[in-house]
C-alpha positions in Angstrom: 51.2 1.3 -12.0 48.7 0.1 -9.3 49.4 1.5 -6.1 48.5 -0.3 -2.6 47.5 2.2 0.3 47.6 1.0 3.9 44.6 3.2 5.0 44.7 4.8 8.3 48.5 4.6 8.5 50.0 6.7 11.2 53.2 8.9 11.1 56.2 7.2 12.6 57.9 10.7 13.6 58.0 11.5 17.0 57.0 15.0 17.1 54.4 15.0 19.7 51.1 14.4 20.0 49.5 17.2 17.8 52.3 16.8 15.3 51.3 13.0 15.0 47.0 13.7 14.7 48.2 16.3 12.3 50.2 14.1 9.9 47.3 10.9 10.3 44.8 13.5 9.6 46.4 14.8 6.1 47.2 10.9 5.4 43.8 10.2 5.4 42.7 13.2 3.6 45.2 12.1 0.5 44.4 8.6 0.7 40.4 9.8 0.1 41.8 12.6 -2.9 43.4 9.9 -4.6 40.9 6.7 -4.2 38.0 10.2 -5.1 40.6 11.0 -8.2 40.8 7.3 -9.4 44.2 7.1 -8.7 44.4 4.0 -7.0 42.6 0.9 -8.0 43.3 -1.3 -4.2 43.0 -0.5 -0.7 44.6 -2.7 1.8 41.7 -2.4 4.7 42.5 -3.4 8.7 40.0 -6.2 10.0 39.7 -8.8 12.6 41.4 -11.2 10.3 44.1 -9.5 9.6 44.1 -6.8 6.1 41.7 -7.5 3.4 42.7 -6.2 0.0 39.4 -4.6 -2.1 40.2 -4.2 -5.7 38.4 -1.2 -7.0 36.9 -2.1 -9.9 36.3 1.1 -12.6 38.8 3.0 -12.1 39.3 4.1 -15.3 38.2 7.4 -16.3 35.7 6.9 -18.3 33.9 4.5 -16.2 34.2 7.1 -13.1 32.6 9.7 -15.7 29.9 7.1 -15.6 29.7 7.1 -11.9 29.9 10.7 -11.3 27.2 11.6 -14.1 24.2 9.4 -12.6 21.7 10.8 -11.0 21.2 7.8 -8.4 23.6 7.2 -5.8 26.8 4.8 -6.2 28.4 3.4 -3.7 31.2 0.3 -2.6 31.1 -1.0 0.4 33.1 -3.6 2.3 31.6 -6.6 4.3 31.3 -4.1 7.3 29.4 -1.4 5.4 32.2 0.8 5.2 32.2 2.9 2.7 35.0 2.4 0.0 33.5 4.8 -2.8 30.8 7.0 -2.9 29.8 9.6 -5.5 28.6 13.3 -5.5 24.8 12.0 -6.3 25.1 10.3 -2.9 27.0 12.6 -0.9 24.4 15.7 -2.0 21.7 13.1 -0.9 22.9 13.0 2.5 23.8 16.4 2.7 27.2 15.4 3.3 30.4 16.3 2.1 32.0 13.7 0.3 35.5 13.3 1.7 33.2 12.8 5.3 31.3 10.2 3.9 33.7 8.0 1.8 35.7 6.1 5.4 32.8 6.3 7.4 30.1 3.5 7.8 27.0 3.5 5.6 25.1 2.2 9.0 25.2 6.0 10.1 22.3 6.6 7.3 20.0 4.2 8.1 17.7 3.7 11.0 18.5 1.1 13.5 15.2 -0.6 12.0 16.3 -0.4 8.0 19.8 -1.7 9.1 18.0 -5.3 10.3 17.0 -5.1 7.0 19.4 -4.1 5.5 21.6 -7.3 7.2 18.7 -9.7 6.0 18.6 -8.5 2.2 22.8 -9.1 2.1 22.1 -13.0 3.6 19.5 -13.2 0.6 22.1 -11.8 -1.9 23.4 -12.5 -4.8 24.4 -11.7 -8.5 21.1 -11.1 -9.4 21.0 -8.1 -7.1 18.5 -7.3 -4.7 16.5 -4.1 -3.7 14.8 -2.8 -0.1 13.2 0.5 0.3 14.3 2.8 3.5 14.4 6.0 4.8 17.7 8.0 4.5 19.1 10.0 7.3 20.3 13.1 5.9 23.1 15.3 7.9 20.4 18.0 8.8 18.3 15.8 10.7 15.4 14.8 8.3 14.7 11.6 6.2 14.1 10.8 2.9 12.5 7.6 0.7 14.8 5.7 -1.1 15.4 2.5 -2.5 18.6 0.2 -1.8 19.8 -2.3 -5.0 22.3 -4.2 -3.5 25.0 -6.5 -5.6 28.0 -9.0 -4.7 30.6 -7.9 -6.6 33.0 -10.4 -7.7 35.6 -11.4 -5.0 39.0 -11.8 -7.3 40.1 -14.6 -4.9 39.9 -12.4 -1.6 37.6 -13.5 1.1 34.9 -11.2 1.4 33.2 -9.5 -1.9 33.0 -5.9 -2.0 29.3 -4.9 -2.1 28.0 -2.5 -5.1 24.7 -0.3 -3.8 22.9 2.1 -5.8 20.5 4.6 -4.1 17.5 6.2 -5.4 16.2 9.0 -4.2 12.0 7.9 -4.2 11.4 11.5 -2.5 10.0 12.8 -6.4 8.5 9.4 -6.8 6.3 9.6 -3.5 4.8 13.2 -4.3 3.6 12.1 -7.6 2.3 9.1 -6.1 0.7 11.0 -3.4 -0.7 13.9 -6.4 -2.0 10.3 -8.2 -4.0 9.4 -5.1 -5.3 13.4 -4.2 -6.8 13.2 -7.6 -7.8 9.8 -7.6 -9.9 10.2 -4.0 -10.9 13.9 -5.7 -12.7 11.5 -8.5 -14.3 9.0 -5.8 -15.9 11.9 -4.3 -17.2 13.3 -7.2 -18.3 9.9 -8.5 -20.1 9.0 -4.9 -21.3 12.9 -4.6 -22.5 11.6 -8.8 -24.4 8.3 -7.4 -25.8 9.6 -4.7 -27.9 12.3 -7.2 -28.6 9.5 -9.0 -30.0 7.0 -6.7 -32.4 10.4 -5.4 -33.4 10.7 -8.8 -34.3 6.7 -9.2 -35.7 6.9 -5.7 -38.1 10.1 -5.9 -39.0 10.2 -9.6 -38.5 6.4 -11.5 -39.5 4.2 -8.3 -42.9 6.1 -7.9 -43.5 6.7 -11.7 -43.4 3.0 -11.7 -45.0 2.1 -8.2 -48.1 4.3 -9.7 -48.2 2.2 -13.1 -48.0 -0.6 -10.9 -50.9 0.1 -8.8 -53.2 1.5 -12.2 -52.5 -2.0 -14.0 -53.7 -3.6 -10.3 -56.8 -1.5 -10.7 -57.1 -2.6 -14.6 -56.8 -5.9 -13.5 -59.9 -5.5 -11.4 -61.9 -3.9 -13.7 -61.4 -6.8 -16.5 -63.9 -9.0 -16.4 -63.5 -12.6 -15.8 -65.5 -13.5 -19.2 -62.5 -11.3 -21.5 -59.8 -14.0 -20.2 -56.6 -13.2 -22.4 -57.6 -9.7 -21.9 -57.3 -10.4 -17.8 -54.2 -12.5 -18.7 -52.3 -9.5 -20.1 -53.1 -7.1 -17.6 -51.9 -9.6 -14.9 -48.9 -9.9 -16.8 -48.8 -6.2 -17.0 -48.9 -6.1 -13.5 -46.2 -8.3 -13.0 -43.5 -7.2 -14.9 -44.3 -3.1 -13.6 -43.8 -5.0 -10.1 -40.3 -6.4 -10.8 -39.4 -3.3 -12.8 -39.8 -1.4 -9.7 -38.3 -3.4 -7.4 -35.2 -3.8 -9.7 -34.7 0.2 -9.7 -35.0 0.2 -6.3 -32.1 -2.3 -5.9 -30.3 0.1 -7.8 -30.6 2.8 -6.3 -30.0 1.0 -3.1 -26.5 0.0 -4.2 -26.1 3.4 -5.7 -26.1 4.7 -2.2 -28.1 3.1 0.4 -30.7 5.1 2.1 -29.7 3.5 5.2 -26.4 4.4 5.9 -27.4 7.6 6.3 -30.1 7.3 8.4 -28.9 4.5 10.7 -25.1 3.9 10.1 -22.7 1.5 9.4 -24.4 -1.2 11.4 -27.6 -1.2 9.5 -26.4 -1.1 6.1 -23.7 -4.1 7.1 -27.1 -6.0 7.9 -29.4 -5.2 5.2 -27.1 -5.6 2.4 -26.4 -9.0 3.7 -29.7 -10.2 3.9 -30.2 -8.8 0.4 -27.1 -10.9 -0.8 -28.3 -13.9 1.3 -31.6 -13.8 -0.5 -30.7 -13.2 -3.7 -27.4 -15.4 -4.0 -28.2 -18.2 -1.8 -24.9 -18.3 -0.2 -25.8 -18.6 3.9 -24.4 -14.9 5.7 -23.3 -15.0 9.5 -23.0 -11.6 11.0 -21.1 -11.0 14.0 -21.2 -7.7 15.2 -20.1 -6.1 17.8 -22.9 -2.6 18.3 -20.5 0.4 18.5 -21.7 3.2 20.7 -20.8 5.9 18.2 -21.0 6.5 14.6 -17.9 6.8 12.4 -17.3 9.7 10.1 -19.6 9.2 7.2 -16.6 8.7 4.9 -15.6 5.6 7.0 -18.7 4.6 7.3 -18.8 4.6 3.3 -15.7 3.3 3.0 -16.5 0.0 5.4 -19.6 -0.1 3.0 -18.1 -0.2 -0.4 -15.6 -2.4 0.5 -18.1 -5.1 2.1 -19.9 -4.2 -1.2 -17.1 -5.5 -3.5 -16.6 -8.3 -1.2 -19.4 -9.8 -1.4 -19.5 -9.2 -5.6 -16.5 -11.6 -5.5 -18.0 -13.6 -3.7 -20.8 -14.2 -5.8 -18.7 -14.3 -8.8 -15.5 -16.4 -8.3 -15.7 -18.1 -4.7 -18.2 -20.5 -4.6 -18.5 -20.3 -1.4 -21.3 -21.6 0.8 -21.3 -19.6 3.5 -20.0 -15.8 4.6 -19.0 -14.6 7.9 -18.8 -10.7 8.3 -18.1 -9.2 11.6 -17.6 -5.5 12.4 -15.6 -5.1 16.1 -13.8 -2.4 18.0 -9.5 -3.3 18.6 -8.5 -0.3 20.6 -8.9 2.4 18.6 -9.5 0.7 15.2 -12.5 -0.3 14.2 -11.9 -3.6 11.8 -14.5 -5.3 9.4 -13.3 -9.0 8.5 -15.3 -10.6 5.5 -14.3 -14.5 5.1 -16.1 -17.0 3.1 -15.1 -20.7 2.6 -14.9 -20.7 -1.2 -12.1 -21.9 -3.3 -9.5 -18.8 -2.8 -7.3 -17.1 -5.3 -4.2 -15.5 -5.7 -4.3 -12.2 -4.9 -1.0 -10.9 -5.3 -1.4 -11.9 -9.0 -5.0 -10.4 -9.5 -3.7 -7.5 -8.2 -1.0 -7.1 -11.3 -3.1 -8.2 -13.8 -4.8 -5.0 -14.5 -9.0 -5.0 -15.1 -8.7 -8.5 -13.3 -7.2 -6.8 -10.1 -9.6 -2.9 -10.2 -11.7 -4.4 -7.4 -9.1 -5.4 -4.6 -7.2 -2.2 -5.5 -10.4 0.3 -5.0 -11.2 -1.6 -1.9 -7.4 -1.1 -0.8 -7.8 3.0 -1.6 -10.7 3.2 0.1 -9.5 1.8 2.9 -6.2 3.8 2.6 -8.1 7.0 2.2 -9.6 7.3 5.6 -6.5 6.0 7.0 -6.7 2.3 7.3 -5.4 -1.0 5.9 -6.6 -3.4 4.0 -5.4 -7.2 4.0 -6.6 -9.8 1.9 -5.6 -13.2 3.1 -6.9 -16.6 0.7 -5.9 -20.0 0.1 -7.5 -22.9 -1.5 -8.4 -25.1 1.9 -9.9 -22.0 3.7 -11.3 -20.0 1.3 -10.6 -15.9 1.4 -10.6 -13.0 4.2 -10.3 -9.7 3.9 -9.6 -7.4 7.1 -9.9 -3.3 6.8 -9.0 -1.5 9.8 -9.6 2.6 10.0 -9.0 4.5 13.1 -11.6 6.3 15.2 -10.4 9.6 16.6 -11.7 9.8 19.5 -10.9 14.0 19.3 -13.3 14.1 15.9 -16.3 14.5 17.6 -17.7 16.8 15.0 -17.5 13.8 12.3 -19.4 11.4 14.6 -23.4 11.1 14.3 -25.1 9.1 17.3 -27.1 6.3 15.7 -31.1 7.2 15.9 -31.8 3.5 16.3 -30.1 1.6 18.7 -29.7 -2.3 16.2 -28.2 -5.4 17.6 -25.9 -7.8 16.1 -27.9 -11.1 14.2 
């Protein structure tokens, strides 16, 4: 037999004051035991309309074994965010017990923030479900990651719908993630530790091997007479093709790890590797920076670099864009480096999912979130594409920060 309970009900026997908070109080604590115990299956709730009547759906056993035995959170709430059901998962979430937080408003766990959020996803709603991820409140005064999946549940011909939420716990999910990104900066380092020996190795060794060939062959060239003419031919040839050799290591090594940046900074770098793509791609480069009066750590400085770097690939490869403007500025204590070109655009958000397609917007993105900035890639296909990375420059990490030997101005 289904049983209605008026909840909150208070004792009609005048026995005074404490006798009358004592019987509301063990009213309340049954009515919780027996909606907990799946005795009930309605609750008959107090609003500004008058009582609403909430069916509680599952209250058979075996689908409150289900409820009880997942290891995400389940709850019901009404069109207020009270809590009609909640179970253990939840409650040891929370750090709560469970008879507090079944009755009370699911608004007390969320920040004041997450509930505008919150208010938006239920507008957005339907049967389809939808998710939001927030930080818990937990009883002992911390927080913790978790992800809301929100439901209309059907309404049975009452006016509001009872609203079914399940709560993950994203606290496990967020260490590994971090582990993932520990190990994945760990193998950046080694790999940029990797080029740099590399591009010293082209550099010192290869480039002059070749720049000496280069020269001998000029000196063979000279020493051909005029009158053996295929002879002088070849040796020209020779020449030639040492001479490109050479200068194609070089360009290497450069992009291997730019001399540059370590001798003159950010600045430098942002302006020679422009030129270079300028010259080599055809595609017109405006640079407008703003000279900083200190050098950033060298890992920002690398960052900013490799990011402009893959910018400028794409560039080359997809946009067909005719001209690029990159600008480095100071905002407060950011320092941001905007690269927009007026090519043809993409979609971004879909590159990103589409695995190989997507590697170079997500390396610039970890490089940017590895020194503690943001990147932001904005593209359409009147305007082109531009892509914004802001890092912050602590101004108490004076140890990190080189002064530039060359003072360089903005072209």
């Amino acid at each position: 037999m289904k049983n209605i309970l008026k909840k909150g009900a208070s004792s009609t026997e005048k026995h005074g004051e404490l006798a009358r908070l004592r019987a509301r109080l063990a009213n309340a604590e049954q009515t919780l035991r027996i909606i907990r115990t799946g005795e009930v299956d309605t609750v008959v709730v107090p609003g500004k309309d008058g009582p609403q009547v909430f069916t509680l759906k599952g209250a058979e056993h075996a689908y409150r074994l289900l409820i009880e035995s997942m290891n995400e959170g389940a709850l019901t709430l009404t069109a207020g965010k009270m809590i009609l059901y909640a179970n253990q998962c939840f409650a040891r979430m929370v750090k709560c017990p469970l008879e507090q937080v079944m009755g009370s408003s699911f608004r007390q766990f969320l920040s004041t923030e997450d509930q505008a959020s919150l208010r938006q996803l239920l507008k957005q709603a339907n049967k389809a479900g939808s998710k939001i991820q927030v930080r818990l409140k937990v009883s002992d005064g911390t927080q913790i990651p978790a992800q809301i999946s929100i439901r209309l549940l059907a309404k049975n011909g009452f006016a509001y719908a009872p609203i079914g939420v399940v709560v993950t716990d994203l606290t496990e999910a967020r260490r590994q993630e971090e582990l993932l990104r520990a190990l994945t900066h760990r193998v950046v380092q080694v790999q940029e530790a990797e080029r740099g020996r590399v591009a010293l190795e082209l550099h010192d060794n290869i480039t002059q091997l070749l720049c000496a060939a280069h020269f001998r062959s000029q000196t063979l060239v000279g020493e051909i007479s005029g009158a053996d003419g295929p002879a002088k031919v070849e040796a020209m040839k020779l020449r030639d093709m040492l001479g490109k050799i050479a200068e194609e290591v070089e360009h290497i090594s450069r992009n291997l790890r730019p001399g540059v940046l370590d001798e003159l900074g950010l600045e430098a770098v942002l302006h020679a590797t422009s030129k270079e793509f300028a010259h080599r791609s055809g595609i017109s480069v405006k640079l407008a920076n703003k000279p900083l009066t200190e050098r950033l750590p060298a890992e920002a400085e690398l960052a900013l670099y490799r990011v402009l770097q893959e910018a400028l690939k794409n560039v080359e490869k997809h946009a067909r864009a005719r001209q690029v403007k990159v600008s480095l500025t100071r905002q407060g204590i950011f320092i941001q480096l905007a690269i927009k070109d007026d090519g043809v655009g993409f979609d971004h958000v879909r590159h990103l999912s589409r695995g190989k397609d997507g590697l170079g917007l997500l390396s610039m993105k970890e490089r940017a979130y590895y020194v503690g900035g943001t990147l932001k890639i904005k593209s359409d296909r009147q305007s082109g594409t531009e892509i914004k990375v802001r890092i912050p420059h602590p101004p108490k990490a004076k140890e990190a920060i080189r002064k530039p030997k060359t003072p360089l101005k903005s072209t």
